[in-house]
Wavefront OBJ file of the C-alpha trace (Angstrom):
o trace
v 89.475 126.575 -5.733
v 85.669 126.547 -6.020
v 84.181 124.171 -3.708
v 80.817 122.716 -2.977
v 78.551 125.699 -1.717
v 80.098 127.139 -5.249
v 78.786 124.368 -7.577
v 75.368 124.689 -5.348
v 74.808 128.632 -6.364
v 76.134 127.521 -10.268
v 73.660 125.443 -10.130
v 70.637 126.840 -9.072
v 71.598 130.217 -10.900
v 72.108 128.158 -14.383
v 68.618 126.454 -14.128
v 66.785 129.490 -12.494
v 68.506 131.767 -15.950
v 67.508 129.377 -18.214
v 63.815 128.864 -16.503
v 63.559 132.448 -16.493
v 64.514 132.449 -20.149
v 62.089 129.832 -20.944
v 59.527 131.754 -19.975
v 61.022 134.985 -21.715
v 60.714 132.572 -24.724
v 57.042 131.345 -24.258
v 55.913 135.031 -23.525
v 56.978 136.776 -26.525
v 56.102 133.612 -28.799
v 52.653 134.210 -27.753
v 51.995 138.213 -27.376
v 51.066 139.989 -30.767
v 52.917 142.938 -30.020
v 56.405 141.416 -31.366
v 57.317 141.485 -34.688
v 55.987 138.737 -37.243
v 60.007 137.086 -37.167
v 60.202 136.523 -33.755
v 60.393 132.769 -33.954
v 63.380 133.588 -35.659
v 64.900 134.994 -32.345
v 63.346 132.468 -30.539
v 65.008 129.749 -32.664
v 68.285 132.091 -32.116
v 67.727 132.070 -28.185
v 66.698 127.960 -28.124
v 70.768 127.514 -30.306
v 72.384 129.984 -27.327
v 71.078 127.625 -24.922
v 71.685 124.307 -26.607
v 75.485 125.732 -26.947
v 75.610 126.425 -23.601
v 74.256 123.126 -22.751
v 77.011 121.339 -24.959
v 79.547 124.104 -23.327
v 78.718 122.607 -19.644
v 79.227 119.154 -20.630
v 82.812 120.170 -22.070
v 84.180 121.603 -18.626
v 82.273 119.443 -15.893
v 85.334 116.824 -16.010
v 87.548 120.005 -15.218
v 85.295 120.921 -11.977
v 86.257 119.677 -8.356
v 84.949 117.022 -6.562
v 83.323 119.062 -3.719
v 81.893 122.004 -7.099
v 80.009 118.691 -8.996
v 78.647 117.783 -5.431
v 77.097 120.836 -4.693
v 76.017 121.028 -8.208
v 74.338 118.248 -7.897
v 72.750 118.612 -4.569
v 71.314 122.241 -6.659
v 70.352 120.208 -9.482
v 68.394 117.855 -7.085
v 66.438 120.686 -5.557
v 65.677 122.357 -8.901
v 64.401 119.128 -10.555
v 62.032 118.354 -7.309
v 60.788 121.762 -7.494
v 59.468 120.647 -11.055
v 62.135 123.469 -12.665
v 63.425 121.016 -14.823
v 62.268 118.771 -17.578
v 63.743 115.048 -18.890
v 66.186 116.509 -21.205
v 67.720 119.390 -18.742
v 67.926 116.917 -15.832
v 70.196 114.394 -18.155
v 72.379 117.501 -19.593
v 72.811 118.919 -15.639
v 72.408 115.808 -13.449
v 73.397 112.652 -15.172
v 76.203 113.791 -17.149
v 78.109 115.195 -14.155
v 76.526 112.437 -12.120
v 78.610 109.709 -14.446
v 81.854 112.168 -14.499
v 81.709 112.407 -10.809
v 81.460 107.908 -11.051
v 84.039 107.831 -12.725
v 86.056 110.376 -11.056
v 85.291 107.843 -7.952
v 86.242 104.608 -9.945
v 89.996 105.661 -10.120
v 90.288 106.420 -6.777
l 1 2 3 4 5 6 7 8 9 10 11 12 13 14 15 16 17 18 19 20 21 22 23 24 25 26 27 28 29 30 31 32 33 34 35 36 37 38 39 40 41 42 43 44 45 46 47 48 49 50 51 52 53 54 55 56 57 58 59 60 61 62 63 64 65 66 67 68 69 70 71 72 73 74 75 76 77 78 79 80 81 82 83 84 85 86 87 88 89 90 91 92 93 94 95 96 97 98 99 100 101 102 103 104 105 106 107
């Protein structure tokens, strides 16, 4: 079973993909050398990542206790490093932050 220094490399690996993807993003939006529909693959890219977003929220109440804690803890250190904005810290932090409460609250 995956346990805490496992959530802790999910984590940082998920935000440091989709940081590194970001910037993917932001690159070819603003070279010339791309074709002329490229916000259409960027609008592609932005709906991957939105899925995946609404994919993480459907299995983090399936994760261990000691897997959200370490996920958290690498959530933490991305989001003081300034890797994360408002809406990415509420899809990684608070929503397993609140299953991991309420995990708690039936003990």
């Amino acid at each position: 079973m995956p346990r805490m220094e496992h959530g802790f490399e999910r984590a940082i690996s998920e935000i440091f993909s989709g940081f590194l993807i970001g910037v993917l993003i932001q690159i070819l939006s603003e070279i010339k050398i791309v074709p002329y529909n490229i916000h259409d693959y960027i609008l592609s890219l932005k709906l991957i990542e939105f899925l995946g977003l609404v994919s993480l929220v459907y299995v983090t109440p399936y994760w261990g206790t000691g897997y959200l804690i370490g996920w958290l803890f690498g959530v933490y250190i991305m989001a003081k490093a300034g890797l994360l904005g408002i809406s990415e810290l509420i899809f990684y932090f608070v929503i397993p932050l609140i299953v991991l409460l309420a995990r708690f609250a039936k003990l």
